[in-house]
NURO-308191 format. One line per field, with one value per residue (C-alpha): residue number from 1; z, y, x. Coordinates in nm, 4 decimals. Layout:
REM residues N
resi <- NUM:...
zz <- Z:...
yy <- Y:...
xx <- X:...
//
This chain:
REM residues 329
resi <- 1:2:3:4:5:6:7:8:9:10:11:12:13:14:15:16:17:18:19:20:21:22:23:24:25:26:27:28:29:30:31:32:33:34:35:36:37:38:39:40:41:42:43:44:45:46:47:48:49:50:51:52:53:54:55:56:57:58:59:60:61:62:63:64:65:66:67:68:69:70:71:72:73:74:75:76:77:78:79:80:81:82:83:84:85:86:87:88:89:90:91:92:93:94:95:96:97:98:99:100:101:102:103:104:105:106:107:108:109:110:111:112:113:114:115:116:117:118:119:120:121:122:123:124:125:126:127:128:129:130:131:132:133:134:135:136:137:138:139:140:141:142:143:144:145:146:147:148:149:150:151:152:153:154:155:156:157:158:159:160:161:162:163:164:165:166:167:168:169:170:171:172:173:174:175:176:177:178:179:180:181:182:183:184:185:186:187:188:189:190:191:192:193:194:195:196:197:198:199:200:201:202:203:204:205:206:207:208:209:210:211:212:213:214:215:216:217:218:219:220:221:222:223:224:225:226:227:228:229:230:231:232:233:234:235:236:237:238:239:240:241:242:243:244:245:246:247:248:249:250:251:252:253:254:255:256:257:258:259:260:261:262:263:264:265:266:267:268:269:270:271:272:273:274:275:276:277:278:279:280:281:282:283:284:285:286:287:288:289:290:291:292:293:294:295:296:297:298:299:300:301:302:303:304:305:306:307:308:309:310:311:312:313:314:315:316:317:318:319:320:321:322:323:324:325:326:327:328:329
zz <- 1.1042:1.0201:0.9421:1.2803:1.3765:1.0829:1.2141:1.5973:1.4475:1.2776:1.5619:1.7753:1.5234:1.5239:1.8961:2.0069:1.6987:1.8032:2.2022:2.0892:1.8907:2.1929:2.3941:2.0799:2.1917:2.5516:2.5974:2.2460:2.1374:2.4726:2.5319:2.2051:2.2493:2.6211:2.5067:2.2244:2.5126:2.7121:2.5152:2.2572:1.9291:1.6945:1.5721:1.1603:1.0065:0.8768:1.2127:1.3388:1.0409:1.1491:1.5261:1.4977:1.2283:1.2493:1.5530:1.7954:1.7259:1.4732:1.6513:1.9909:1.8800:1.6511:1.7395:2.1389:2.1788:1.9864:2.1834:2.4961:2.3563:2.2623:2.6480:2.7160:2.8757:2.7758:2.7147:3.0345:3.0955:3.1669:2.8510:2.6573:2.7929:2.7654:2.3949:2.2689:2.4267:2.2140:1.9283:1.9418:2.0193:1.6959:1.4440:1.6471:1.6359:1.3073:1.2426:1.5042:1.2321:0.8993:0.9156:1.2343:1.1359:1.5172:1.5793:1.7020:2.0244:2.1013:1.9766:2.1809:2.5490:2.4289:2.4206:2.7435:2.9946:2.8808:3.2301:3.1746:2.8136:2.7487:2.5320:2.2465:2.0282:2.0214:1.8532:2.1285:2.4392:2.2892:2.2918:2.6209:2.8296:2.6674:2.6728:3.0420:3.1390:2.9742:3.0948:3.4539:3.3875:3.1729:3.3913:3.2241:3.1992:3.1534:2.8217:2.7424:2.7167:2.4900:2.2511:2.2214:2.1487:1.8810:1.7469:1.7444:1.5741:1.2713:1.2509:1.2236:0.9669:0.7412:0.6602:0.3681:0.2021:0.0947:-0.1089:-0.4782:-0.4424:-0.1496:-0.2248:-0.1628:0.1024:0.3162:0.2114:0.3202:0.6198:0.7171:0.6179:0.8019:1.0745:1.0746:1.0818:1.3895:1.6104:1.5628:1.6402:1.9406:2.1413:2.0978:2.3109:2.5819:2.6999:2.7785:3.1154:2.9939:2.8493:2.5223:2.5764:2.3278:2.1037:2.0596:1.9622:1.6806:1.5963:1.5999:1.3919:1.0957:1.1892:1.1692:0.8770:0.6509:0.8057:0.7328:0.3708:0.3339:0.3918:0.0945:-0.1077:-0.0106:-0.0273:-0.3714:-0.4647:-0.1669:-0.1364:-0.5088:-0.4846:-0.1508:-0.2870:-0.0852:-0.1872:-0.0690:-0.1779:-0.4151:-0.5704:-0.6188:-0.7701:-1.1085:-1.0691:-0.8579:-0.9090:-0.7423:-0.4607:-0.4653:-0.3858:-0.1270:0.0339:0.0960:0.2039:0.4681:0.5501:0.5686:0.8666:1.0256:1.0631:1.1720:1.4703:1.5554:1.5855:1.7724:2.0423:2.3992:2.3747:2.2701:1.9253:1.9513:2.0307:1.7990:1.5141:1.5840:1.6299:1.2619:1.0930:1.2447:1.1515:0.7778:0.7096:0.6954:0.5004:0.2293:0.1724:0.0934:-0.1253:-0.2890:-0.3817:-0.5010:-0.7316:-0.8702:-0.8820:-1.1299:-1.3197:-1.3847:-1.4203:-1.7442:-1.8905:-1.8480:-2.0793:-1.8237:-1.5210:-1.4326:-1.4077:-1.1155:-1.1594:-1.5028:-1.3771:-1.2695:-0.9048:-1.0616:-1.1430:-0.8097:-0.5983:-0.4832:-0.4307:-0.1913:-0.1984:-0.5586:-0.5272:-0.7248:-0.4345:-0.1573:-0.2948:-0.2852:-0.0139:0.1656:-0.0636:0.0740:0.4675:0.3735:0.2007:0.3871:0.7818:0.5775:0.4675
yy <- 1.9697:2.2104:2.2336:2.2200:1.9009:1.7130:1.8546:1.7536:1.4207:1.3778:1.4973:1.2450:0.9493:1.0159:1.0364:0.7264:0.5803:0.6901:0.5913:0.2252:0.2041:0.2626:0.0147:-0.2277:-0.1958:-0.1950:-0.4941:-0.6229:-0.7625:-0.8748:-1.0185:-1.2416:-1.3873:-1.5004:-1.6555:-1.8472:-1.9456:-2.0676:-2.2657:-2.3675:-2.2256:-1.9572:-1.7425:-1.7661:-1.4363:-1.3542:-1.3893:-1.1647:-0.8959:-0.9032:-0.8604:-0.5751:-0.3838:-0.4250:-0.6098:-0.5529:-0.1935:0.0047:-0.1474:-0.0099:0.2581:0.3750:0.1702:0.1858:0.4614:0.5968:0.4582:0.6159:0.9940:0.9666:0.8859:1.1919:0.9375:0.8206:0.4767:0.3433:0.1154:-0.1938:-0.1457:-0.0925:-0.4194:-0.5924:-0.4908:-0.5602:-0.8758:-0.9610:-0.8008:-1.1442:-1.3935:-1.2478:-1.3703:-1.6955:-1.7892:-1.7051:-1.9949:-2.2390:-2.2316:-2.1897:-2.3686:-2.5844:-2.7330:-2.7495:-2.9111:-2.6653:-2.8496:-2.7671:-2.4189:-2.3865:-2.5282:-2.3457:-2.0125:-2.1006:-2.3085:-2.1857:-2.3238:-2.6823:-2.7596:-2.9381:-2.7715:-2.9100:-2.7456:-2.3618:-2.1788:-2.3990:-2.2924:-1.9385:-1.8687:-2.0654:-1.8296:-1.4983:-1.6222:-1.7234:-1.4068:-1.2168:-1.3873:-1.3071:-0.9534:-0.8110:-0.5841:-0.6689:-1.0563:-1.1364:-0.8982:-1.0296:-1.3655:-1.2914:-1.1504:-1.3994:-1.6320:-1.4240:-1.4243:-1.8521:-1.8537:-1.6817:-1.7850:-2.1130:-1.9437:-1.8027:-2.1976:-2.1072:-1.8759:-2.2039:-2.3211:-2.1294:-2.2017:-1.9529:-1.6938:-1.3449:-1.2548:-1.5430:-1.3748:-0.9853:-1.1180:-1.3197:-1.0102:-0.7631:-0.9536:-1.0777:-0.7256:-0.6616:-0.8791:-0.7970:-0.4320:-0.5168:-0.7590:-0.5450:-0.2633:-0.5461:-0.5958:-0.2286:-0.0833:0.0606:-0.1638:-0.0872:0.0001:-0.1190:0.2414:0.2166:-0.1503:-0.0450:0.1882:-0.0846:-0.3034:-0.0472:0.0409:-0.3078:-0.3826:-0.1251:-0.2165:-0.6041:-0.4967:-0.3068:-0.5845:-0.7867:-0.4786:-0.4865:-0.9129:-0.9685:-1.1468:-1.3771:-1.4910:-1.5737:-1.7579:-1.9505:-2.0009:-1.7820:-1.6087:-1.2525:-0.9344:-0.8189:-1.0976:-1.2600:-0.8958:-0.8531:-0.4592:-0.2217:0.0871:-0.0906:-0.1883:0.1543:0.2760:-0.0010:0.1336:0.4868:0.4192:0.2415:0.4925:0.7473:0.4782:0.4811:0.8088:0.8660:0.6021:0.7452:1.1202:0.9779:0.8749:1.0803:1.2323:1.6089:1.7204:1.7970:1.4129:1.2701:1.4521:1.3422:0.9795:0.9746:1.1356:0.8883:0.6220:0.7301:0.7813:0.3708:0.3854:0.6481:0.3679:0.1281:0.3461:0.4477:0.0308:0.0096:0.2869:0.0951:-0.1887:0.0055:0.1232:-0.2498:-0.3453:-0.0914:-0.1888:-0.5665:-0.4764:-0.6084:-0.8422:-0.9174:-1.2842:-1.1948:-1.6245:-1.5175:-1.1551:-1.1388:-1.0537:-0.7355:-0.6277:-0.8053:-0.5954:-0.1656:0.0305:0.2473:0.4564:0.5670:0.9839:0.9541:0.7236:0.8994:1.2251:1.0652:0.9135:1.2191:1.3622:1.0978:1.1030:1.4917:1.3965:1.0849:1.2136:1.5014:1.2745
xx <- 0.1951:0.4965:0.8342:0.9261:0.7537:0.9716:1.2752:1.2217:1.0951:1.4093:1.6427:1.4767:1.5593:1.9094:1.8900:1.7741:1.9571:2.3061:2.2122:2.1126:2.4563:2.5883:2.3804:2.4613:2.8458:2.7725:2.5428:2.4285:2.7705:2.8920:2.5731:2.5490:2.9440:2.7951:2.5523:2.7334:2.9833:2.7698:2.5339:2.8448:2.7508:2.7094:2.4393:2.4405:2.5292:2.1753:2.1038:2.3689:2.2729:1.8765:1.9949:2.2538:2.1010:1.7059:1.5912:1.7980:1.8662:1.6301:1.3100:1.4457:1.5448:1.2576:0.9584:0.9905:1.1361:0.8605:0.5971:0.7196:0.7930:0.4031:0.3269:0.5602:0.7962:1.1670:1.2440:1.4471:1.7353:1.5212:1.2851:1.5730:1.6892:1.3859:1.3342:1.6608:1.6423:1.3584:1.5217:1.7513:1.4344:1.2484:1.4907:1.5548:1.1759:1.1394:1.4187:1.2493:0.9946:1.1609:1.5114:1.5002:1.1497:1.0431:0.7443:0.4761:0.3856:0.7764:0.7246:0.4473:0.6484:0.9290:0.7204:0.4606:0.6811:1.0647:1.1494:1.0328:1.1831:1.4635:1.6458:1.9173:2.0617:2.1874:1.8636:1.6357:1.8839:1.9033:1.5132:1.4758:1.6888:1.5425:1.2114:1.2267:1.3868:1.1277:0.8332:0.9959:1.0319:0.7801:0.5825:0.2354:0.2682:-0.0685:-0.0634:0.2671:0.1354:-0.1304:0.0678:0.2905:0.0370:-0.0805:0.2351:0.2734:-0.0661:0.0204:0.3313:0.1887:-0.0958:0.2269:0.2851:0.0197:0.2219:0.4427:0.0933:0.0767:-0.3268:-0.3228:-0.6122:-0.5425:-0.7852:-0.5278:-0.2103:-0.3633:-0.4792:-0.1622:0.0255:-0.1705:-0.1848:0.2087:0.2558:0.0374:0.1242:0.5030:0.4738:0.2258:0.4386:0.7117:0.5126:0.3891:0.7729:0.7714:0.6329:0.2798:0.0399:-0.0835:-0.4971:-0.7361:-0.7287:-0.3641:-0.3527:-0.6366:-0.3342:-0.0501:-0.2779:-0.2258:0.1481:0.2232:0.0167:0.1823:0.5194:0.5517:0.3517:0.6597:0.9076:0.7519:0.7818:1.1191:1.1786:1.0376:1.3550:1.3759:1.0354:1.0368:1.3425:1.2074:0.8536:0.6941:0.3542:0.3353:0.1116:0.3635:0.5061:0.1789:-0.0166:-0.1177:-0.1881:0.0370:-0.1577:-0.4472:-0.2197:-0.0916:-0.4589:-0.5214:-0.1798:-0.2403:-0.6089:-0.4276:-0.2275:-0.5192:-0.6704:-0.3515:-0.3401:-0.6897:-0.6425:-0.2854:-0.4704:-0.7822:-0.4963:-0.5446:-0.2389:-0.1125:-0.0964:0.2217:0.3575:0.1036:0.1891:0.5650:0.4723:0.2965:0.5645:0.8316:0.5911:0.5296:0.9028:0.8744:0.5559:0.7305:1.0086:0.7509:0.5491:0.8983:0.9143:0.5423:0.6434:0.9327:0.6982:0.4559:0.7575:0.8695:0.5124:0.4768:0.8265:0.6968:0.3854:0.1558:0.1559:0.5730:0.6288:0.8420:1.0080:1.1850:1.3407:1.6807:1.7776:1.9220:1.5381:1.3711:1.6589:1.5348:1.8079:1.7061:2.0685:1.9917:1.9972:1.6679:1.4634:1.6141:1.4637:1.1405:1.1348:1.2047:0.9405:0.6782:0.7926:0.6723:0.3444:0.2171:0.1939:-0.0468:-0.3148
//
């Protein structure tokens, strides 16, 4: 890799950031005051945040778009559509589970038979019309399908993270495969199925990625009683090694891909900048660690200490140190 690869890698970031900002105020918006018009209610604002900001733009933008630059293809018009679509269903699922207390069997119609449910309230109409025009559209049902159910069953599994007796073989694997099957069914609404060497890929992207949201959600899965990697580890420098071993596999299955050099070195370093935030946190992470003498009992710090800054001058050096350092290993 050289200097020019990080460069083009960057360029393209703020590319298909700035034209999903525009699709955000061409479609996104619109689309989300239609649908509370229509179905007569209103999406929370921590929905609305996850939508505009993460799901329903910097997944697009950075994960899809992404995908398709490694095929040597750009993301078109009804991907876009597709994936941004989904950008709103993620976050709506997630409170099927979590907040509306759905009963799987429901879950499971809602996700398999959209068509056929009756529907209630707003989140159930919501994911009912989105699901049902995806499952219509998606060029690769079949895959489509399969992925989704891989997303319901762990969902389902993450219900052990509520238990404090969880081991922490369940919590890795629920983690690494949360992570997983998000990244993966993300690629299945898009026009080329993922094969079985790129999945092995995804299953490390997506690993590292949802590791790095619990890096990153310390203080809210404390607060909610949720047992994660990091709020439940007794030794970051371990987890530091675990991390970048992961990385190394990552980036062995995303160079094994059939694809140019050129495009596959790209693809890692826009995949790594994510990574370098998260190793950023685990850093912080040993730093609290040593000023806590030992193990942190993460229940008794303040939300001050559980929140990373990541606009400190200090981090963002780093990180930009890491997204450097990480594509290389």
């Amino acid at each position: 890799m050289n200097v020019l690869d990080y460069l083009m890698s960057f360029a393209q970031v703020v590319k298909a950031l700035q034209v999903q900002n525009k699709y955000k105020e061409k479609f996104l918006h619109p689309y989300l005051a239609k649908l509370e018009n229509e179905h007569k209610g209103v999406f929370t604002p921590e929905q609305k945040f996850k939508i505009q900001k993460y799901y329903g733009v910097f997944i697009p933008a950075i994960l899809c778009n992404s995908y398709k630059n490694l095929y040597g293809e750009k993301l078109n018009d009804k991907e876009r559509e597709r994936a941004t679509l989904f950008g709103i269903l993620t976050p709506m699922g997630d409170d099927l589970f979590d907040v509306d207390k759905l009963p799987i069997s429901k879950i499971t119609a809602l996700t398999f038979q959209p068509d056929h449910y009756n529907a209630t309230f707003f989140s159930e109409k919501v994911t009912k019309q989105i699901q049902g025009f995806l499952l219509k559209n998606v060029p690769h049902k079949a895959a489509y399908i399969s992925a989704s159910k891989a997303v319901l069953d762990i969902q389902v599994e993450t219900e052990k993270q509520l238990n404090q007796n969880i081991s922490q073989a369940e919590i890795e694997h629920i983690t690494y495969t949360k992570g997983a099957v998000s990244v993966i069914i993300y690629h299945q609404c898009l026009d080329i199925v993922a094969d079985q060497q790129m999945l092995d890929a995804l299953l490390y992207i997506g690993s590292l990625y949802q590791l790095g949201n619990d890096l990153f959600d310390v203080f809210k899965d404390t607060r909610d009683h949720i047992y994660t990697l990091p709020n439940t580890c007794t030794d970051f420098v371990t987890l530091r090694s675990k991390f970048i071993e992961r990385v190394k596999a990552q980036n062995k299955k995303i160079m094994a891909l059939p694809y140019p050099l050129k495009r596959k070195n790209r693809f890692s370093i826009i995949m790594n900048n994510v990574n370098a935030r998260s190793l950023v946190a685990i850093d912080e992470w040993i730093a609290l660690e040593k000023k806590s003498g030992g193990t942190i009992d993460f229940k008794n710090k303040t939300r001050k200490e559980l929140i990373i800054d990541m606009e400190k001058p200090r981090l963002i050096l780093k990180w930009l140190y890491y997204t450097w350092q990480l594509p290389r290993l």
